[in-house]
C-alpha positions in Angstrom: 6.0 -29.6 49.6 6.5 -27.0 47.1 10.0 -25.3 47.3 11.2 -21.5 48.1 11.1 -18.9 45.4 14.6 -18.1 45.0 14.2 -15.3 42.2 11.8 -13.3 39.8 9.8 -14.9 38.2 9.6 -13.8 34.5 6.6 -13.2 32.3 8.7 -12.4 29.1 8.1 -14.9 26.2 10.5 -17.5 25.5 12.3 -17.9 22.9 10.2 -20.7 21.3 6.6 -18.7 21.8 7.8 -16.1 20.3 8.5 -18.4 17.4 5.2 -20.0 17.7 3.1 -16.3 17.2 4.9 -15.4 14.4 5.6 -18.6 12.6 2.5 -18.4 10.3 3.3 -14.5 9.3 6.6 -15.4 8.7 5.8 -18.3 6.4 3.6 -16.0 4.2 6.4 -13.2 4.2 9.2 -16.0 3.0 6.0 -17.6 0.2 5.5 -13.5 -1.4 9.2 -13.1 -1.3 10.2 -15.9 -3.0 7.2 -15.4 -5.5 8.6 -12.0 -6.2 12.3 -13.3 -7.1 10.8 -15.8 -9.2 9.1 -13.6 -11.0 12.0 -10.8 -11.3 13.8 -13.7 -12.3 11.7 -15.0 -15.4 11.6 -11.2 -16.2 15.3 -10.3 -15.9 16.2 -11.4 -19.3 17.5 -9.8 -22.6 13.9 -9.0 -23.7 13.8 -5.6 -21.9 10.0 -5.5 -21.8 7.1 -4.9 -23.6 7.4 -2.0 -26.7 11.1 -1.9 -26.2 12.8 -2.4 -29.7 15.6 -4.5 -28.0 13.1 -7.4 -27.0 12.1 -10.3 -28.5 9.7 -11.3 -26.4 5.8 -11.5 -27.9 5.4 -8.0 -27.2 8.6 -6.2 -27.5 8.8 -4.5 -30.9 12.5 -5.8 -32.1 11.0 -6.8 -35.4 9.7 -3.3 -36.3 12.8 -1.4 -35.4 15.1 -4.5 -37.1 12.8 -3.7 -40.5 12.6 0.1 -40.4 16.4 -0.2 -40.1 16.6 -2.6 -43.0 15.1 0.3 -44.8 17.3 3.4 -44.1 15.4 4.2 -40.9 18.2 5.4 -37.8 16.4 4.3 -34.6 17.5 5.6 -31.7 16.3 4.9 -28.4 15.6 7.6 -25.4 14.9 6.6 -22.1 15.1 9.9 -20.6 13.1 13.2 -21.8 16.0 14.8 -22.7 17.4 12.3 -24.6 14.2 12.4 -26.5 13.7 16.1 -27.0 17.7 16.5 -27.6 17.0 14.5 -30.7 13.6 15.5 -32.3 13.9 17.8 -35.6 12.3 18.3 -38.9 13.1 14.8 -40.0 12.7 13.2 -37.2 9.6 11.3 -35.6 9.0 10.8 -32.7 7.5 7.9 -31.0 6.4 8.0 -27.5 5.3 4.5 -26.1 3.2 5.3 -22.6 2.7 9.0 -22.9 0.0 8.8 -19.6 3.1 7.9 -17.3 4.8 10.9 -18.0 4.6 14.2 -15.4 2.8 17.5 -15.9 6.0 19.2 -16.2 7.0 16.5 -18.6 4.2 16.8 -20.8 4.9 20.3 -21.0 8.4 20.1 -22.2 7.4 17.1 -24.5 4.8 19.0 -26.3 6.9 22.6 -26.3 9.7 20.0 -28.1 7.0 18.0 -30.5 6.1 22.2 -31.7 9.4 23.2 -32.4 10.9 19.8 -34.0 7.9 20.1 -37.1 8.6 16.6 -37.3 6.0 13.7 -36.6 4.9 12.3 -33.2 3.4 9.5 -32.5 1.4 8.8 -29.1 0.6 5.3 -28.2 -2.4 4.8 -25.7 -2.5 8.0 -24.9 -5.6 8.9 -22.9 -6.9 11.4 -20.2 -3.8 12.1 -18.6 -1.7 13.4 -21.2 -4.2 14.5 -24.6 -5.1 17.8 -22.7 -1.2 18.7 -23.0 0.2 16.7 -25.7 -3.1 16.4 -28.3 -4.9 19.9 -27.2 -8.7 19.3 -29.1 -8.4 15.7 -28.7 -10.9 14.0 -25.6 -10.5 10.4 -24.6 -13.5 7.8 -24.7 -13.9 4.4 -23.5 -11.4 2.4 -24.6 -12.6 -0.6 -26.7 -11.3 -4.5 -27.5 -8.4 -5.1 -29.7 -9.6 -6.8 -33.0 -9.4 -6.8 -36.5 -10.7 -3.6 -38.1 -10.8 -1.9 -41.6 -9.3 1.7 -42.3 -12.8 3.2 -43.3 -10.8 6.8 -44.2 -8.7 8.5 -46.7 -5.4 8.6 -44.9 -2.6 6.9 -47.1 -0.6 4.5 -44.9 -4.1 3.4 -43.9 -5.8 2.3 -47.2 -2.6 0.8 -48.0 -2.0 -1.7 -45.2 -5.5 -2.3 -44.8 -7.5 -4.1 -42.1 -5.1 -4.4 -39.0 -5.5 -4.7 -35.4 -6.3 -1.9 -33.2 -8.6 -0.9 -30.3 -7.6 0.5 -27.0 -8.2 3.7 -26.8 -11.0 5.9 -29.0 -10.8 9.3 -29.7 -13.5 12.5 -30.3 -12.5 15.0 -31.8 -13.6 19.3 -31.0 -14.5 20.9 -34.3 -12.2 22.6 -36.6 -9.6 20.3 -35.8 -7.7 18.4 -39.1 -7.6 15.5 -38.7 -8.0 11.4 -40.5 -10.1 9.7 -38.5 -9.6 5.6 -39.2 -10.3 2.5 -37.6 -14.0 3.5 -36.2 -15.1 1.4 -32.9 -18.9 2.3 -32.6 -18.1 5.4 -34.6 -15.2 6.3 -32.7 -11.3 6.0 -34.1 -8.8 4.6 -32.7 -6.4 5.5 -34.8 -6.2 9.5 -35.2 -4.0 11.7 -37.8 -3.5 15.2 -36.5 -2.2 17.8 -38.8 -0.2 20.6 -37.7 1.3 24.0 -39.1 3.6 23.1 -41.4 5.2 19.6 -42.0 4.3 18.6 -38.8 1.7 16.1 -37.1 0.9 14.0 -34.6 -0.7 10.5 -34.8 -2.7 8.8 -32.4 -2.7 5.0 -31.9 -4.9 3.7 -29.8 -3.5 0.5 -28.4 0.7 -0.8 -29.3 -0.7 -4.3 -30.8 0.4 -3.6 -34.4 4.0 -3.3 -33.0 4.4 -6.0 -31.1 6.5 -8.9 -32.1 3.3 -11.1 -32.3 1.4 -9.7 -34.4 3.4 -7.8 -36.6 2.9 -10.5 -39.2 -0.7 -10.6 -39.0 -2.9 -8.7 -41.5 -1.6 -5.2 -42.4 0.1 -4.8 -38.9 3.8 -4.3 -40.3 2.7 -2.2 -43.1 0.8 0.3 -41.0 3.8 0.4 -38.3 6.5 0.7 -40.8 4.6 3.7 -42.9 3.7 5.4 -38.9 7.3 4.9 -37.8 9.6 5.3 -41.4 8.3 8.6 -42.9 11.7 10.5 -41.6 14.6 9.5 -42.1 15.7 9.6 -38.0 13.2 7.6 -35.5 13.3 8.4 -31.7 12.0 5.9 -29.7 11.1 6.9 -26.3 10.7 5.0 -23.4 9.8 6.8 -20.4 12.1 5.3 -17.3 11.9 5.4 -13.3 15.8 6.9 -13.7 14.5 10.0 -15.7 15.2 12.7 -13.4 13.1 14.7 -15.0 10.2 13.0 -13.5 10.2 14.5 -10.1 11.5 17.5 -11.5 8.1 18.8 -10.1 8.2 18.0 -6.8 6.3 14.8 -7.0 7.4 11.6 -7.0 5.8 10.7 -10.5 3.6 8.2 -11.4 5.0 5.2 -9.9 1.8 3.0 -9.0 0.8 3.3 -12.5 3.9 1.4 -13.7 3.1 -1.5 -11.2 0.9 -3.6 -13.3 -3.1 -3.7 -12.5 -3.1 -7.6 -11.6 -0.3 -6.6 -9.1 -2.8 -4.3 -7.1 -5.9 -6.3 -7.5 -3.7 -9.3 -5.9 -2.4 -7.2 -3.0 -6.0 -6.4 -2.2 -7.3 -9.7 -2.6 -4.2 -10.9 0.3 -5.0 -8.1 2.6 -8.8 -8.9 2.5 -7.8 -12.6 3.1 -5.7 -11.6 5.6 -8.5 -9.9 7.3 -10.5 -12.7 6.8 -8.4 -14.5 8.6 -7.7 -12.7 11.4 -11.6 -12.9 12.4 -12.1 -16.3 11.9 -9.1 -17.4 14.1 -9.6 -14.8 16.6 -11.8 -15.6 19.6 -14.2 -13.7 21.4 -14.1 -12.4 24.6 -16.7 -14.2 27.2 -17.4 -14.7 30.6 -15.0 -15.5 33.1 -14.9 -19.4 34.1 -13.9 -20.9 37.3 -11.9 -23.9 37.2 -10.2 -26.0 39.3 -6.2 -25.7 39.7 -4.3 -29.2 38.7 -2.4 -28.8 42.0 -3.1 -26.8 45.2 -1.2 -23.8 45.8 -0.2 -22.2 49.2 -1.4 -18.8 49.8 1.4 -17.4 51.0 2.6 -18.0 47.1 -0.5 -16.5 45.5 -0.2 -13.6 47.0 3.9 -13.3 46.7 2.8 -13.8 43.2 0.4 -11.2 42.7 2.5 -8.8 44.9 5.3 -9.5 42.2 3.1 -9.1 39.2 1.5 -5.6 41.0 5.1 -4.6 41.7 6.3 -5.0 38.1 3.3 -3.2 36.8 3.9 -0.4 39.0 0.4 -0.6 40.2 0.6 0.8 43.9 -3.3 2.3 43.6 -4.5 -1.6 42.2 -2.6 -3.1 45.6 -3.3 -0.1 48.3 -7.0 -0.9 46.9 -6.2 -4.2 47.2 -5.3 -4.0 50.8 -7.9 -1.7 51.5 -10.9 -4.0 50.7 -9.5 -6.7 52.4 -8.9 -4.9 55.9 -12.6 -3.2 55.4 -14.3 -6.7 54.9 -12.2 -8.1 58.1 -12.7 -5.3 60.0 -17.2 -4.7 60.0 -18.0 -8.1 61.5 -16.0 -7.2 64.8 -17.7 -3.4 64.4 -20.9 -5.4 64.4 -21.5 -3.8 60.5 -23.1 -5.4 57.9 -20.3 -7.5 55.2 -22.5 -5.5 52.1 -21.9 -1.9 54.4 -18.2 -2.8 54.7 -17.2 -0.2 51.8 -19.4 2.5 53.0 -17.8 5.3 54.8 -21.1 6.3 56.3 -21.4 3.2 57.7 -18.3 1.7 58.7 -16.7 4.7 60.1 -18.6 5.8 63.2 -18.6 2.1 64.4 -15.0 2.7 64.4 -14.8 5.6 66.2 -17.1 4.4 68.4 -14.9 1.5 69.0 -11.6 3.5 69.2 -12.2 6.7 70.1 -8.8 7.5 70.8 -7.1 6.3 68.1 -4.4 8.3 66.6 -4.1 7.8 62.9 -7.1 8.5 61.0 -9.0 6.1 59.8 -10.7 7.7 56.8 -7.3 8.2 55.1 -6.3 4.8 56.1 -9.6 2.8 55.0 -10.2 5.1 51.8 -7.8 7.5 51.4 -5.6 8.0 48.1 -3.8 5.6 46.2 -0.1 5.7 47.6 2.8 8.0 45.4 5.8 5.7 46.2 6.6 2.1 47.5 7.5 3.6 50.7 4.3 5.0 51.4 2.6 1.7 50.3 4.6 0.0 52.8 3.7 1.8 55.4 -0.1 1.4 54.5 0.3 -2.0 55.0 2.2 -1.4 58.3 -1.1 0.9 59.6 -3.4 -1.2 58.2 -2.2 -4.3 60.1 -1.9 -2.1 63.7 -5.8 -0.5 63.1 -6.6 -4.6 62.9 -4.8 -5.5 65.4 -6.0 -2.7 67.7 -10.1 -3.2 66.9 -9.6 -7.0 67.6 -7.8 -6.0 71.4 -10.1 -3.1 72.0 
């Protein structure tokens, strides 16, 4: 004998289900996480990163700025634009490591700086986004490999270091334009010598390789880099940074997802396709409803305290005035002598009614299909007139 409810039953989610649903998420959130600090912590060293000439990791460029020092050379490093263009002046060159990262408005200011300095800039990797500004008469093509290749032009520091390594990015140039055009890849260089009114130029290097800390020993790597870099006495070495305020001078917000790293991006998309994946092979469809047997028989009194609780809580007065409804309809057409299937048609189940109770006083359209109720009061009361329309038809 099943006992009394004494409360409200609750449908929240325990504690432990809760758990259960979001366990798996969870797990993934705490693997990426810890991935991440691992990472940040293999790559919070002294090395500074790649081109910086404080690291001495494979591709930091210590060794270049240690030699060009060894030979008179004053290497400063900028981080900021206007540490940069506070610097620049006749004998000073400028080197500008990822010259695609930096803003429209920084361009601008970079390139109004490189004109009035005369001195001598050099762009690494610089491509679409920034020759239109920085290079004006300079177009970027498809970038090629990184190999060894021969100087095949007239420049100095070029026939003098000889074959070094080079690729990246290839340039064409518009006509009428001075320039040295070395290190052809399918007849395009990647290494381009730009000269300007006066004693100034530019210089275009196609990919960093020859100043990394690798392979600055290889072929003429060091030579090249140390006759780009140590023609002026004062070398500014620019870094472009995420604290340069001048970045979102503009409004924008800069280039930030081009400083995330491309195998960064291609993995985030791989885990969100996965994750889709995922999510359709362990989700189940929808099918038809089946009937099974309860483990243990319940009273009805219980069912329907039950789903009165669940209709209350829900707020659903129109689901259990409908609810009612039906069920008074269907008792009520085999004692008018109507058919069960005719039970929910007014045409049909109301004039055996009135015919049965003529006198009746409440009206038994509104009753048997009238609107759904606006408060619990009225719902109550429903009930109330439903029961005494039964109770009348069955004693009439």
């Amino acid at each position: 004998m099943s006992r009394p409810a004494t409360g409200t039953t609750s449908t929240a989610p325990t504690a432990r289900q809760v758990w259960t649903r979001v366990r798996g998420a969870a797990l993934v959130l705490a693997l990426i996480l810890t991935g991440g600090l691992a990472l940040a912590t293999l790559h919070s060293t002294d090395s500074h990163g790649a081109l910086d000439p404080r690291s001495a990791d494979p591709q930091g460029s210590r060794a270049v700025a240690e030699l060009l020092k060894a030979r008179g050379v004053t290497v400063t490093l900028a981080t900021t634009l206007a540490e940069a263009t506070a610097a620049a002046d006749t004998g000073t060159t400028l080197l500008v490591t990822t010259p695609d990262l930096l803003t429209d408005t920084q361009q601008v200011a970079l390139h109004s700086a490189m004109e009035a300095s005369s001195g001598r800039t050099v762009l690494v990797g610089a491509g679409r986004a920034s020759l239109t500004t920085l290079a004006p008469g300079v177009t970027s093509a498809p970038s090629t490999p990184v190999r060894e290749r021969a100087p095949a032009c007239t420049l100095p520091a070029a026939t003098r270091a000889g074959s070094v390594d080079l690729g990246g990015e290839r340039y064409e140039v518009s006509p009428g334009t001075t320039t040295d055009a070395c290190y052809l890849a399918d007849g395009l260089p990647t290494l381009l010598h730009l000269t300007d009114t006066g004693t100034a130029d530019t210089v275009l290097l196609g990919s960093p390789d020859i100043l990394y800390n690798s392979r600055l020993d290889q072929r003429g790597n060091a030579s090249l880099a140390l006759q780009l870099l140590g023609s002026r006495p004062h070398l500014v070495w620019y870094l472009p940074s995420l604290s340069d305020t001048s970045a979102t001078a503009d409004g924008t917000t800069g280039n930030f997802l081009a400083l995330i790293p491309s195998g960064w991006l291609w993995g985030t998309l791989q885990l969100a396709v996965a994750a889709v994946l995922a999510a359709l092979w362990r989700s189940r469809r929808l099918g038809p409803l089946v009937t099974e047997h309860l483990p243990v028989a319940l009273r009805a009194s219980e069912a329907t305290e039950g789903r009165a609780r669940l209709y209350r809580k829900a707020n659903a007065r129109d689901r259990a005035a409908s609810v009612l409804r039906t069920a008074t309809r269907t008792r009520l057409a085999p004692l008018l002598g109507v058919a069960v299937q005719d039970a929910h048609s007014p045409d049909r189940l109301l004039p055996a009614l009135s015919a049965r109770l003529p006198e009746t006083t409440a009206d038994p359209r509104n009753l048997l299909f009238g609107p759904a109720p606006t408060d619990d009061a009225t719902l109550i009361r429903l009930a109330d007139q439903l029961d005494a329309l039964e109770r009348e038809v069955r004693t009439s």
